[in-house]
C-alpha positions as CSV (number, residue, x, y, z in Angstrom):
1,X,-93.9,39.6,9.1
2,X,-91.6,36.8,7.8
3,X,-92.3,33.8,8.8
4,X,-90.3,30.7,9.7
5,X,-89.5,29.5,6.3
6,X,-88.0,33.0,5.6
7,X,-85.2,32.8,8.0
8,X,-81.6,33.1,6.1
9,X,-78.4,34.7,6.1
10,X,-77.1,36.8,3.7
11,X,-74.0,37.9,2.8
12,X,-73.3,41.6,2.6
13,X,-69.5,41.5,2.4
14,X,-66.5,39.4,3.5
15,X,-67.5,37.0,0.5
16,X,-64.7,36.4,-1.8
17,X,-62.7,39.4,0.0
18,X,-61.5,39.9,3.3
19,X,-62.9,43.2,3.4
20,X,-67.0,45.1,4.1
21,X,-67.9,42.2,6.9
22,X,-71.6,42.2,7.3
23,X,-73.7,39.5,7.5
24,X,-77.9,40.2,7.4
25,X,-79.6,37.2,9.9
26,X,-83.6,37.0,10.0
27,X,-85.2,34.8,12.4
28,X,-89.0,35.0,11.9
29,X,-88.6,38.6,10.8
30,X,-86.1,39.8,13.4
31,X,-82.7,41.3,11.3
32,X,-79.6,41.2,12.7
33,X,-76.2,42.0,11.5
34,X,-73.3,40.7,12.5
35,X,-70.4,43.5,11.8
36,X,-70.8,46.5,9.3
37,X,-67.4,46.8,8.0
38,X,-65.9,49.1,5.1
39,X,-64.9,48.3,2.1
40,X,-61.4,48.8,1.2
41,X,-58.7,48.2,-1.3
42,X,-60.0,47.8,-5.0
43,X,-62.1,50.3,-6.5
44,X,-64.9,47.9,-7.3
45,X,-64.9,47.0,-3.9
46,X,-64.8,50.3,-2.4
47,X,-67.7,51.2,-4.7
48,X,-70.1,48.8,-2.9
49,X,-70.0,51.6,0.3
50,X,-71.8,54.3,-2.1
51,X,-74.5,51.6,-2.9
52,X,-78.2,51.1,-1.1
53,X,-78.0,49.0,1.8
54,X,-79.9,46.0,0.1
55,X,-82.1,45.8,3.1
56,X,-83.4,48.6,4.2
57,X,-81.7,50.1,7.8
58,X,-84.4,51.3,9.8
59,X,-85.9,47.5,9.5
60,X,-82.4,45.8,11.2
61,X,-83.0,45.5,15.3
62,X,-79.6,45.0,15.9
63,X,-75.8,44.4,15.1
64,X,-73.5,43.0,17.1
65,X,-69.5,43.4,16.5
66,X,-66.6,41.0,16.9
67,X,-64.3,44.0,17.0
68,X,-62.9,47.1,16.0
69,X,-61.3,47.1,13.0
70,X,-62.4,49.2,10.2
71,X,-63.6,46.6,7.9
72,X,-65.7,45.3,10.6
73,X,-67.4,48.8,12.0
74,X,-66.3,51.2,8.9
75,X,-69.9,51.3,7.6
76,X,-71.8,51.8,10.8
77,X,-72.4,55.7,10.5
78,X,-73.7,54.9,6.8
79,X,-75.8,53.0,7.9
80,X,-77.1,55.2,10.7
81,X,-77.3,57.7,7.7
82,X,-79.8,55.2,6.1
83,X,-81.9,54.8,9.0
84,X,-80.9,52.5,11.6
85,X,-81.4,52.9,14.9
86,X,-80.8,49.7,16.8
87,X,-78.4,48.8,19.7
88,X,-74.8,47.8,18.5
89,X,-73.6,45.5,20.7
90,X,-69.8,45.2,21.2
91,X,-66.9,44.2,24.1
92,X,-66.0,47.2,26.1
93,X,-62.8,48.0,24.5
94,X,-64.7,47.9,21.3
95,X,-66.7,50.6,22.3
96,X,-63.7,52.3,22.7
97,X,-62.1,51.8,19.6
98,X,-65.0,52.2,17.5
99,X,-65.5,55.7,18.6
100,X,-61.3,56.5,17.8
101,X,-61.3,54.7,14.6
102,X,-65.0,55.6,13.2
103,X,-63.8,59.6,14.0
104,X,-60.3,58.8,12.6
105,X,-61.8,57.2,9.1
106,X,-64.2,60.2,8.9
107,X,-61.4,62.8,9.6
108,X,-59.2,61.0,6.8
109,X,-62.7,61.7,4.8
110,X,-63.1,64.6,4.7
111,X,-59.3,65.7,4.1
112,X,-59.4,63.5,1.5
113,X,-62.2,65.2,0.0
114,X,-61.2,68.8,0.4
115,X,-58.3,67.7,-0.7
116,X,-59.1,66.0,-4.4
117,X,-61.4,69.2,-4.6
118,X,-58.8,71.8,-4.1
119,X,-56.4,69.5,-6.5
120,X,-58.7,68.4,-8.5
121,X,-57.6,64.9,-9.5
122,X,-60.9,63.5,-8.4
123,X,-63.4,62.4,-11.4
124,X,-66.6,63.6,-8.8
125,X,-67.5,67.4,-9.0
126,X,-67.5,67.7,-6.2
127,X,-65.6,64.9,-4.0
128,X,-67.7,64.2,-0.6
129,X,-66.7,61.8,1.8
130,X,-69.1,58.8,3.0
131,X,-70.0,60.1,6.1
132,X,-68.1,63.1,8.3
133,X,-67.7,63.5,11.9
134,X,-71.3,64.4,12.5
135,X,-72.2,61.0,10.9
136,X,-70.2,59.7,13.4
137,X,-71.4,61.5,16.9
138,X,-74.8,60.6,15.5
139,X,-73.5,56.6,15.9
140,X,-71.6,56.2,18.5
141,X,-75.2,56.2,21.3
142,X,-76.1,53.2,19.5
143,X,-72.9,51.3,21.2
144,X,-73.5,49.1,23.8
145,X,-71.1,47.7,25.2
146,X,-71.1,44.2,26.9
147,X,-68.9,42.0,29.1
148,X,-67.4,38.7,27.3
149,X,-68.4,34.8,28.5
150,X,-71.9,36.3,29.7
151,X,-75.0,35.5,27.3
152,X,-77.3,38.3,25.9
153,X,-80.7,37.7,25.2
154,X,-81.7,39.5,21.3
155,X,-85.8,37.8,22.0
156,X,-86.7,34.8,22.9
157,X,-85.3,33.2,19.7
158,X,-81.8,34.3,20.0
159,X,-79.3,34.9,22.3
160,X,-75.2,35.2,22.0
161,X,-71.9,35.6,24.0
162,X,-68.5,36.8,23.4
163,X,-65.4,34.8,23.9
164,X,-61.9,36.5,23.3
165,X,-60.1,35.9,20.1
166,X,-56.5,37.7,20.4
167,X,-56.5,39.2,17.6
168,X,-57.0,43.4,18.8
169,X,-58.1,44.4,22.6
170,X,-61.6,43.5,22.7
171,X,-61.9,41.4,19.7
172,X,-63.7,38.3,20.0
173,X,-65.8,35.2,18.4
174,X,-69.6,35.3,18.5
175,X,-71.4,32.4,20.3
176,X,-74.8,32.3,19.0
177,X,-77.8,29.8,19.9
178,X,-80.7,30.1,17.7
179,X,-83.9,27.9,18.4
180,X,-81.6,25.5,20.0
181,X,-79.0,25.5,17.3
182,X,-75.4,26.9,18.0
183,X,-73.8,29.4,15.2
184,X,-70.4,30.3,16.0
185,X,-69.0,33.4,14.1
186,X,-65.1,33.8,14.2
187,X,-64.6,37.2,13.5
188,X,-60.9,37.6,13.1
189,X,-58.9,34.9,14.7
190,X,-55.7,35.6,16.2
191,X,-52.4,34.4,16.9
192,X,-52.0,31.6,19.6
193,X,-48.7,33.3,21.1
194,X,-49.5,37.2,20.7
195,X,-46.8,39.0,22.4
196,X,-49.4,41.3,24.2
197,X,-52.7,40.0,24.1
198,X,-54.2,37.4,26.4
199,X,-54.5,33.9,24.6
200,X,-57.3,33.0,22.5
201,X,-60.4,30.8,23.5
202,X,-61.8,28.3,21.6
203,X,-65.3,27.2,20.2
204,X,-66.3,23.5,21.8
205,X,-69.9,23.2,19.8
206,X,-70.8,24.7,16.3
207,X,-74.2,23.9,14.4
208,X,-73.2,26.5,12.2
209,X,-69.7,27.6,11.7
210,X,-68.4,31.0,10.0
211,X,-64.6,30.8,10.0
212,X,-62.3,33.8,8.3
213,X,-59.7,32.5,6.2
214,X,-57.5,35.6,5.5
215,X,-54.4,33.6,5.2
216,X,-55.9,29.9,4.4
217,X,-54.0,29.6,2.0
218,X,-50.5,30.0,4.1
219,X,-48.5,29.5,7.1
220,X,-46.6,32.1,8.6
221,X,-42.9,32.1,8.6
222,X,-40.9,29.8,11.1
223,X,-38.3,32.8,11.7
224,X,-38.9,34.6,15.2
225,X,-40.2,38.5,14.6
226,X,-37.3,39.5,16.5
227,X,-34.8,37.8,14.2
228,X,-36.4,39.5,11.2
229,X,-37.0,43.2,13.1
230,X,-32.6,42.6,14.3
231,X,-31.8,42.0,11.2
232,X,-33.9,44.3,9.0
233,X,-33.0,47.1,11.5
234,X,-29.2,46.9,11.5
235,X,-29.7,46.4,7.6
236,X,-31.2,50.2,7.6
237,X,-28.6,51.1,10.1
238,X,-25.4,49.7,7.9
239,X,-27.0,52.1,5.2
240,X,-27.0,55.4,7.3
241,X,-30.4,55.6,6.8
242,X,-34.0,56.0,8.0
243,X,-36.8,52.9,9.3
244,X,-40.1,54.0,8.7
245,X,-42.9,51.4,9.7
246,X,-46.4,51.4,8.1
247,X,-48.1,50.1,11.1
248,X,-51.7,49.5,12.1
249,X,-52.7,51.9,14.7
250,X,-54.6,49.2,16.6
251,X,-52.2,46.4,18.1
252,X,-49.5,46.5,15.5
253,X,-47.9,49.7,16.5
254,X,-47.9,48.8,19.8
255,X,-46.1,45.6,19.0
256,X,-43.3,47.7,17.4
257,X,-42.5,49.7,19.8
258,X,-42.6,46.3,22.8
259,X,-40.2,44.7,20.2
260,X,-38.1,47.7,19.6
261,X,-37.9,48.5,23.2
262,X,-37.0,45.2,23.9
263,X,-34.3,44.9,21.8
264,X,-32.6,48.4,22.5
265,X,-32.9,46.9,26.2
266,X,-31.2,43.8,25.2
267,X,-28.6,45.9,22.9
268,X,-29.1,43.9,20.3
269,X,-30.2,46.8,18.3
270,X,-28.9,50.5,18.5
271,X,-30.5,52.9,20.9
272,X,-32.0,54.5,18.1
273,X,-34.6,57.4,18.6
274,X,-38.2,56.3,18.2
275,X,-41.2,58.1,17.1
276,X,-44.7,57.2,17.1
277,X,-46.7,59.3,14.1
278,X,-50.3,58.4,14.5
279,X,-52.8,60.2,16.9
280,X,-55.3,57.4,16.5
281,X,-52.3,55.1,17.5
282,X,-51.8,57.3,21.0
283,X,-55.1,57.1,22.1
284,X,-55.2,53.2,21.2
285,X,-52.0,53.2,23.3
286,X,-54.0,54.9,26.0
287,X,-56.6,52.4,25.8
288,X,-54.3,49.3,26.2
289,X,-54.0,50.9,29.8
290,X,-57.4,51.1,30.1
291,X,-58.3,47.1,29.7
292,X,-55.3,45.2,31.5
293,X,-57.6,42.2,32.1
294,X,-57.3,41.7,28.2
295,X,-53.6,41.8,28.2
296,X,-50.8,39.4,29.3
297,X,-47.6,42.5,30.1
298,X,-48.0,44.2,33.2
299,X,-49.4,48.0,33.0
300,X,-45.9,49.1,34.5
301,X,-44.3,47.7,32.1
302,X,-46.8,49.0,28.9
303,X,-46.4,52.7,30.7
304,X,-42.1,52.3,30.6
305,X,-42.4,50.8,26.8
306,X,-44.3,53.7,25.5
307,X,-41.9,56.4,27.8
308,X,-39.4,55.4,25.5
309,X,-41.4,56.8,22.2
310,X,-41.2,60.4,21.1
311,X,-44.9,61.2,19.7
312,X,-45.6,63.0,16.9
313,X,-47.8,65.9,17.8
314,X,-48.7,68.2,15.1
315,X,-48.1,67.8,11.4
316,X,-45.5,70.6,11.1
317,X,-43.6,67.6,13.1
318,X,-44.7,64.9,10.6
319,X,-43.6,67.0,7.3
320,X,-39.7,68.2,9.4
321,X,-39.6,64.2,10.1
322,X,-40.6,63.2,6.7
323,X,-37.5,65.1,5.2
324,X,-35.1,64.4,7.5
325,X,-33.2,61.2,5.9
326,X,-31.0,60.9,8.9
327,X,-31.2,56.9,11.0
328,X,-34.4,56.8,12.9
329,X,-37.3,54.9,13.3
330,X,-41.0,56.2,12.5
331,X,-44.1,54.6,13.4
332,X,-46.8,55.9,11.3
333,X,-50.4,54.6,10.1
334,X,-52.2,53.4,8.1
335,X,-50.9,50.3,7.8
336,X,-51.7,49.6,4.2
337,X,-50.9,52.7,2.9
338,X,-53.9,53.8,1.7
339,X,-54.1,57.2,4.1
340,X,-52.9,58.4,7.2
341,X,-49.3,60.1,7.9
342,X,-47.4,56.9,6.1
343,X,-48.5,59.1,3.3
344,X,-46.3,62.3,3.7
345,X,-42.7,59.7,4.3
346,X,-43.4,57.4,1.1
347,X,-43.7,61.7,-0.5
348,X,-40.3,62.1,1.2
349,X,-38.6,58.8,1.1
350,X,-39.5,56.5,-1.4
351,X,-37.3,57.7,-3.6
352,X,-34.2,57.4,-1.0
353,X,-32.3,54.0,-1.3
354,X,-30.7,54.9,2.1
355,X,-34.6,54.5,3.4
356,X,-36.3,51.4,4.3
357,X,-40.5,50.9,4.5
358,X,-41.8,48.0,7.0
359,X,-45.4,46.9,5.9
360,X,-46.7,44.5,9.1
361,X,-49.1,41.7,8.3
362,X,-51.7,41.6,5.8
363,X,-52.0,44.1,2.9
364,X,-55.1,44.0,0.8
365,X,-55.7,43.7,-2.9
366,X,-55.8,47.2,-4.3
367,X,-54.0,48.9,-1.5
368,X,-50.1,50.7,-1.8
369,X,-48.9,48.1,0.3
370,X,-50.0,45.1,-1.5
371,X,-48.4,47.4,-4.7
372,X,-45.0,47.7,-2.7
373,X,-44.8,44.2,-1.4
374,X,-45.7,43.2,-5.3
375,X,-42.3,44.9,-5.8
376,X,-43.6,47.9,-8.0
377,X,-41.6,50.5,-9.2
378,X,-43.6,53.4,-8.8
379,X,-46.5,54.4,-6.6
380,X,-49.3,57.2,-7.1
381,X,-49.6,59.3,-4.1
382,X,-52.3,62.4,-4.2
383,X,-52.5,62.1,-8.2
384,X,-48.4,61.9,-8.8
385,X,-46.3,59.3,-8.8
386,X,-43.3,58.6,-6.8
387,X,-40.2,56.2,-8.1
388,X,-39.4,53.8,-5.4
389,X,-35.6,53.1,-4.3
390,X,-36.7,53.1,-0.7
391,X,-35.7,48.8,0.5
392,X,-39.1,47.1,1.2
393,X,-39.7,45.3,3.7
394,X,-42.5,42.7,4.5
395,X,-42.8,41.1,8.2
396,X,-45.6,38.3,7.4
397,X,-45.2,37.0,11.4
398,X,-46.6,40.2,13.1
399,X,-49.5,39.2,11.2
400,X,-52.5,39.5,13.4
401,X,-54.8,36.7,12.0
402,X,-54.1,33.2,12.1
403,X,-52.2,30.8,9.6
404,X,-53.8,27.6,7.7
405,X,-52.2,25.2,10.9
406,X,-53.5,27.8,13.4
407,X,-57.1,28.0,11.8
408,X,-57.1,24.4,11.9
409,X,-56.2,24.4,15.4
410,X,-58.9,27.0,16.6
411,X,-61.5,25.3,15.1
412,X,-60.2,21.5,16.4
413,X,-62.0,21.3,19.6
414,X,-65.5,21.6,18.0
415,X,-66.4,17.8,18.9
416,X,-69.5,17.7,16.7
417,X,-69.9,17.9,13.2
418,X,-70.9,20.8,11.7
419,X,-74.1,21.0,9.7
420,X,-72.6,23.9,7.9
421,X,-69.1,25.4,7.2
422,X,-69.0,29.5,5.7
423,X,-65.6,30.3,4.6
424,X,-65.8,34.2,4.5
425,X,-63.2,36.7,5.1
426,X,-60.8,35.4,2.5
427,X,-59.9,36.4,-1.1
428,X,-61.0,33.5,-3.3
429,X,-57.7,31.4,-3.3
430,X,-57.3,31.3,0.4
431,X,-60.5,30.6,1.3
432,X,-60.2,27.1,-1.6
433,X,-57.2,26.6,0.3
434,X,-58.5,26.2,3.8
435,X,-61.9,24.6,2.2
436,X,-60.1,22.0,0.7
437,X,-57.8,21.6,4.5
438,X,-60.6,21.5,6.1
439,X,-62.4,18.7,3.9
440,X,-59.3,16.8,4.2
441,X,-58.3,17.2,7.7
442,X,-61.7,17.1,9.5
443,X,-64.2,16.1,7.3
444,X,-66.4,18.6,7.0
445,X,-68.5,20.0,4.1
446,X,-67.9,23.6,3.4
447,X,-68.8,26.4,1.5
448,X,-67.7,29.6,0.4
449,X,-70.3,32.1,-0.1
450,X,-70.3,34.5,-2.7
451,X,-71.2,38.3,-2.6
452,X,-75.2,39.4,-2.1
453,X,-75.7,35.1,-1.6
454,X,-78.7,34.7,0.6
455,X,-78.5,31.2,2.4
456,X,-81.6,29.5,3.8
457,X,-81.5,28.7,7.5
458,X,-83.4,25.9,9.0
459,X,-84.6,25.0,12.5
């Protein structure tokens, strides 16, 4: 057994990237994670999901999620692979979503494996994926899902609430007291104004603060999304041409299509047809349904917005679509590219400069979106590569995590000082960035851990 002068965090991912958040706790000898994300985007980075889990599974008691976003619950069936067999904690909607997204990611898996195999463009003989969808039914018993603003007792040690964040349904900050000390974990912070979501809380008290900084570095652009969505829309429509959007299933698609149907009801774009290409976006759809307490539009009105989307049901529809350069718009995931049906319209339509690409929010380094918004002039897609004449377009205001001001502003009502500041979730500029705003503008220390760091905690 550990004892008290053991007690640390370490950092397992989200250090220097904004992807793979885990963070290992021990207090006197009882492990905790907080999140157990994926990897994604450079191939070092991605690497890091094939290595040992530097401490070993079966000896974590628990994890508890912020939310459901790959990079925050991507790893937990490789970690039940290694052992674990703890209680994962999450909001109710997470529940939800981890079991659509942890299923989708394995699916995407193992078609991505069978297909480098059959194609053979892959350098490992053969290509397996991570985990598959047994890896998956195997995790999702370990979910428990708990109500927000209520405190759960870990042991007599540690305890922790959740508070909302708007940043996905169910997403939320971590309020944890520790031996009497308060650690506050931001997960990803949203939006103050989210056009769907209900508005964010904010932390009063933090001993110990852990605060994202996915666009520290930034603020987000003054022009109104439905400005930019008018006029990038009747751009694509003055060129007789199709819109396809590379949308997050979770939250960003269904912001397309409010704004879309909005503005079709407003006529201040044409009634164009709309499709939604993403199974794991339906059933997130669905879901928004499920949790209306977590949203601010009326059910009634969710239920007529998504009447007005033609779904993609089968991928005989996806590939007729993915031809057909006639004006439309297609919702389709992933929303950086990097799998999903996106994949069979950049095959189809890159190369058309009658076509038009939307990548929403963030796009991480080493992903085809970060490539595309980089302005390249070719992309490789399944081992080829594809020319691009398609216009590209970036809309940095349905970003779902928080600028520099509205970081600053999430974190303002804290009316003690800190004893320590992490700045994690961040690739290394933006996280400087907001260190150094943060230094300036409220006077606290920070510090920006760095990948494997173990920190001492003391109490």
């Amino acid at each position: 057994m550990e004892t008290e002068q053991n007690n640390y965090i370490q950092f397992l991912g989200a250090a220097g990237t904004v992807t793979g958040s885990k963070y290992l706790i021990n207090v006197e000898g009882f492990h905790f994670l907080i999140d157990c994300g994926l990897f994604q985007g450079l191939r070092e980075l991605r690497r890091r999901n094939w290595m040992d889990f530097p401490f070993p599974p079966s000896k974590i008691d628990a994890v508890i999620l912020t939310h459901g976003h790959l990079d925050h619950i991507g790893y937990l069936p490789r970690l039940v692979q290694q052992g674990f067999k703890g209680p994962i904690y999450c909001t109710e909607p997470t529940a939800d979503l981890a079991e659509i997204i942890l299923k989708d990611s394995a699916k995407l898996q193992e078609e991505e494996a069978e297909h480098a195999n059959s194609e053979g463009y892959s350098k490992h003989k053969p290509a397996v994926p991570l985990y598959d969808l047994k890896d998956v039914e195997k995790t999702l018993p370990y979910l428990k899902p708990q109500p927000s603003e209520e405190f759960i007792s870990l042991n007599e040690h540690v305890r922790f609430r959740y508070r909302r964040n708007a940043h996905i349904p169910g997403a939320a900050f971590i309020e944890m007291d520790i031996k009497g000390k308060r650690f506050v974990f931001s997960g990803d912070i949203g939006r103050p104004e989210d056009p769907m979501l209900i508005h964010r809380e904010r932390p009063e008290r933090a001993d110990v603060l852990f605060t994202e900084s996915t666009y520290g570095d930034r603020l987000h652009p003054s022009e109104s999304t439905e400005e930019i969505l008018i006029r990038i829309i009747n751009n694509a429509i003055s060129k007789n041409g199709p819109l396809f959007v590379s949308s997050f299933a979770v939250d960003r698609a269904q912001d397309f299509m409010y704004y879309i149907w909005k503005l079709k009801k407003e006529g201040k774009i044409p009634n164009l047809p709309v499709y939604l290409d993403s199974p794991m976006g339906l059933d997130v759809s669905k879901l928004f349904l499920k949790y209306p307490e977590w949203l601010t539009i009326d059910s009634k009105l969710i239920e007529k917005i998504f009447d007005d989307v033609k779904v993609v049901t089968s991928i005989k529809e996806t590939l007729k679509l993915a031809g057909d350069r006639s004006p439309k718009i297609v919702i389709a995931g992933s929303g950086m590219m990097n799998g999903g049906r996106i994949l069979h319209y950049m095959e189809k339509q890159l190369g058309n400069s009658s076509a038009t690409f939307i990548l929403p929010g963030y796009q991480a380094e080493g992903t085809r979106g970060r490539q595309l918004s980089n302005g390249s002039s070719e992309i490789k897609l399944h081992g080829k590569f594809f020319i691009v004449r398609a216009t590209i377009e970036h809309i940095h205001t349905m970003s779902s995590h928080a600028d520099q001001k509205e970081l600053l502003s999430w974190m303002s009502q804290i009316k003690n000082n800190p004893e320590k500041v992490f700045i994690v979730h961040g690739e290394p500029h933006s996280a400087d960035a907001l260190r150094v705003k943060i230094q300036h503008e409220l006077g606290w220390e920070c510090k920006i851990p760095s990948f494997l760091e173990k920190v001492p905690l003391d109490f």
